[in-house]
C-alpha positions in Angstrom: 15.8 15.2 -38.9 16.3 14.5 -35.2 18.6 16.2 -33.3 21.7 14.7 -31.4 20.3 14.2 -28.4 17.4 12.4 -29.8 19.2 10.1 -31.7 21.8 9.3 -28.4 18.6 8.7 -26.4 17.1 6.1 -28.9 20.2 4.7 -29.5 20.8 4.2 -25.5 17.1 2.8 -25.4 17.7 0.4 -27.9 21.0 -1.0 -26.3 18.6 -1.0 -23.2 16.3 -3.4 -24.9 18.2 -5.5 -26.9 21.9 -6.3 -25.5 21.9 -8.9 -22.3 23.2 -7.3 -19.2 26.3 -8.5 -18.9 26.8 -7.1 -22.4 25.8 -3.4 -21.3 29.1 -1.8 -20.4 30.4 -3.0 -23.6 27.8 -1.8 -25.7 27.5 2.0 -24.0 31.2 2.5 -24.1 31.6 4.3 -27.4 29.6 7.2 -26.0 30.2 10.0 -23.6 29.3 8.9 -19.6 27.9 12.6 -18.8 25.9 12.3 -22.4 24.2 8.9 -21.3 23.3 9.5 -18.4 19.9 12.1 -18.2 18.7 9.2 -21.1 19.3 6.3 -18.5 17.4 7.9 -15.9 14.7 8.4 -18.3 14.9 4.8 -19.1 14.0 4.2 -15.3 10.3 4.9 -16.7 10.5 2.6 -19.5 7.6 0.6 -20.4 9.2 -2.6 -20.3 10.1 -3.8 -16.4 13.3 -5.5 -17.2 14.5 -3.1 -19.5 13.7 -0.2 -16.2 16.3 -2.8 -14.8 18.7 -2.8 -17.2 18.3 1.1 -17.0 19.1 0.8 -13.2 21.9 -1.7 -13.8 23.8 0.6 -16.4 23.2 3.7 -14.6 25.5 2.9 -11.8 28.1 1.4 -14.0 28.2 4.6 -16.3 28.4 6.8 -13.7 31.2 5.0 -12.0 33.1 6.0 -15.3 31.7 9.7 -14.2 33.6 9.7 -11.4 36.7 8.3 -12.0 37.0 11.5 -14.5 35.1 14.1 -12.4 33.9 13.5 -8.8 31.9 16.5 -8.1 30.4 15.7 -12.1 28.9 12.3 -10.1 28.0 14.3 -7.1 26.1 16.7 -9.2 23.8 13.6 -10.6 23.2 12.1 -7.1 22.1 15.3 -5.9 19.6 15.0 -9.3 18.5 11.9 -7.4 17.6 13.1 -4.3 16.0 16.2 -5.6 13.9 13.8 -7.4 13.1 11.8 -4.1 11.9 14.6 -2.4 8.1 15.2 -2.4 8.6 18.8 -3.5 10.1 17.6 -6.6 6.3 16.8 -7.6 7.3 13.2 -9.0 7.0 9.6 -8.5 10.9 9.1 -8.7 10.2 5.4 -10.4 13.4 3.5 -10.3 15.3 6.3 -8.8 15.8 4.7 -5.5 17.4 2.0 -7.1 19.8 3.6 -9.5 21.0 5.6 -6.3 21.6 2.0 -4.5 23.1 1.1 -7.7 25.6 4.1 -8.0 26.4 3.4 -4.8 27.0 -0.1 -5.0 29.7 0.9 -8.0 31.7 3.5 -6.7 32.8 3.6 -3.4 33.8 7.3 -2.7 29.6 8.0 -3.3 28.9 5.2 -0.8 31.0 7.0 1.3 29.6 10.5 1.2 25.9 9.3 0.7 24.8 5.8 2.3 23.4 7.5 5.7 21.4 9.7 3.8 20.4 7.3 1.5 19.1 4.8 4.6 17.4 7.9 5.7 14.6 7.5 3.4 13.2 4.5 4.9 13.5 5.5 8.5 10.3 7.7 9.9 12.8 10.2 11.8 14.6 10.5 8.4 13.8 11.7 5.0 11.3 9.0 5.4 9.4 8.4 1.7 5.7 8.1 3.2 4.6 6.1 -0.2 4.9 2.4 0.1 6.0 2.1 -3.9 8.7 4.7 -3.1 9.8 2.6 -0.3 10.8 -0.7 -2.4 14.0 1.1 -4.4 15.0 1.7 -1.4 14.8 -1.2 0.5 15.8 -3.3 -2.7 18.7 -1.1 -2.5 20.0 -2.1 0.9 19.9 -5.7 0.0 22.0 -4.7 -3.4 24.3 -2.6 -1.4 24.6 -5.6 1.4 26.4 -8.1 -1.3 29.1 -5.1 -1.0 28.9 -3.3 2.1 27.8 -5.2 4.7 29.6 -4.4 7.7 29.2 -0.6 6.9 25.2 -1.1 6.8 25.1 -3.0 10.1 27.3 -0.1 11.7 24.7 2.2 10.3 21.8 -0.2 11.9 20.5 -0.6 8.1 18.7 -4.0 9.0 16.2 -2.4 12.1 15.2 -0.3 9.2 14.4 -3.5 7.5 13.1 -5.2 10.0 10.5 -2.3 10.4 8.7 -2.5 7.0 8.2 -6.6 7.5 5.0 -5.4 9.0 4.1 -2.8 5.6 0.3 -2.9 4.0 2.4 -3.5 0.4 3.7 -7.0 -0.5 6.3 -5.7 -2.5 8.0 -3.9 0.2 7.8 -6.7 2.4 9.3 -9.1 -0.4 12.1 -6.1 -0.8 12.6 -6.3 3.1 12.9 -9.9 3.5 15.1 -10.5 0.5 17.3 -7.6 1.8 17.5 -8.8 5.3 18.8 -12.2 4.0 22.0 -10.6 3.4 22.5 -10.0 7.0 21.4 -13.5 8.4 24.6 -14.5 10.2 24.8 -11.2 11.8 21.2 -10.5 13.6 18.5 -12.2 15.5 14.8 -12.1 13.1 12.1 -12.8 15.4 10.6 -15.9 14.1 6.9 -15.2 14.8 7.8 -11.4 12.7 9.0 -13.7 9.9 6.0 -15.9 9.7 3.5 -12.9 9.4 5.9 -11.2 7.1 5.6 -14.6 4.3 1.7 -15.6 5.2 1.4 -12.2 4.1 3.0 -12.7 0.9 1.5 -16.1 0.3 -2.1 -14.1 0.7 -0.7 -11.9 -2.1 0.8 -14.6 -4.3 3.8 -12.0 -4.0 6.2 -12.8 -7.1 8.6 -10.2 -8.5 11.1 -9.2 -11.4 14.2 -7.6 -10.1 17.9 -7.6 -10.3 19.6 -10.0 -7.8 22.7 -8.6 -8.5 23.9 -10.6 -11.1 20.8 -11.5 -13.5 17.1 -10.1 -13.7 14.7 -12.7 -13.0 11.3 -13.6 -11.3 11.2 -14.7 -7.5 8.8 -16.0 -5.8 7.2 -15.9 -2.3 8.3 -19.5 -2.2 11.6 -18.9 -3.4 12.4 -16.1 -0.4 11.4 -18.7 2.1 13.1 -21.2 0.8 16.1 -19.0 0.9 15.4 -17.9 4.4 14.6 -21.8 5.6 17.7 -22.4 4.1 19.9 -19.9 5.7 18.3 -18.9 8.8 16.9 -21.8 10.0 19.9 -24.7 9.3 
């Protein structure tokens, strides 16, 4: 016979897996915010990649609803996050760096309180996350949080942070850097010669990636970013 919390957290996972994204507020709505949460988290190390997405998506919506009933309740969980973040915690934090971005993203009073320390972990005089696959929540998450909160991530120098990993031994934080820095392309100067390295680099790699743009989870390619960038920057 399984016990309550075994039967929320399979029937969280299965949501996860089966309803679309824009159908996950819906669907997670009939159950306690402070009960889902610990089983979304643990969904950040799910086995499928888009459902870790979904995982990531619905976190930061769910504990929105955390916060508009108890502040310090949502507080309690981002300080979860960044205990997880930190090397002492003994983890890998998978997906954690995102679903901070994402809670962020969601609920403005947390954005507030937490974005400098959350840039913190991709600057070397920071909480800098030393890892390279630590490093792309992170930088994915600036990009997320730039469709939002630009203005307070330039005031905060959030794209020299960016800027910095373009030169990274791992593709996938240089995809995450360029696809974040796209955000702020009316606003700063990208040396062109930094870009070029930055995408032969990725087109060594074949880079292509699954991730949430914001409003769907799909596949992009090298190509794709430097169409984008070609596009934007360089019109």
């Amino acid at each position: 016979m399984f016990k309550k919390g075994t039967y929320l957290k399979n029937t969280i996972w299965k949501i996860l897996e089966n309803v679309p994204l824009e159908g996950l507020e819906a669907a997670l709505s009939p159950y306690s915010p402070s009960k889902c949460i610990s089983f979304l988290i643990g969904a950040f190390l799910h086995p499928r990649e888009e459902v870790r997405w979904k995982a990531i998506y619905a976190f930061g919506l769910i504990l929105n609803k955390v916060a508009e009933e108890d502040l310090e309740k949502a507080r309690i969980v981002i300080r979860r996050l960044m205990w997880m973040l930190n090397e002492e915690s003994g983890g890998m934090a998978w997906g954690v760096g995102e679903g901070f971005a994402e809670a962020l993203y969601r609920t403005e009073a947390l954005k507030k309180e937490y974005l400098q320390i959350y840039l913190s972990y991709i600057w070397p005089e920071g909480n800098y996350l030393e890892f390279p696959p630590a490093q792309r929540g992170i930088l994915w998450g600036v990009g997320r949080l730039a469709q939002k909160y630009r203005e307070d991530l330039l005031k905060l120098s959030a794209h020299e942070y960016l800027i910095f990993h373009l030169t990274s031994i791992d593709p996938v934080v240089v995809f995450f850097s360029l696809w974040s820095l796209s955000y702020f392309k009316e606003a700063i100067p990208i040396e062109r010669n930094l870009l070029s390295r930055a995408f032969q680099f990725l087109e060594k790699n074949r880079t292509s990636v699954l991730f949430l743009d914001g409003k769907e989870i799909k596949v992009l390619s090298f190509e794709d970013l430097k169409k984008l960038y070609f596009r934007h920057l360089f019109s």
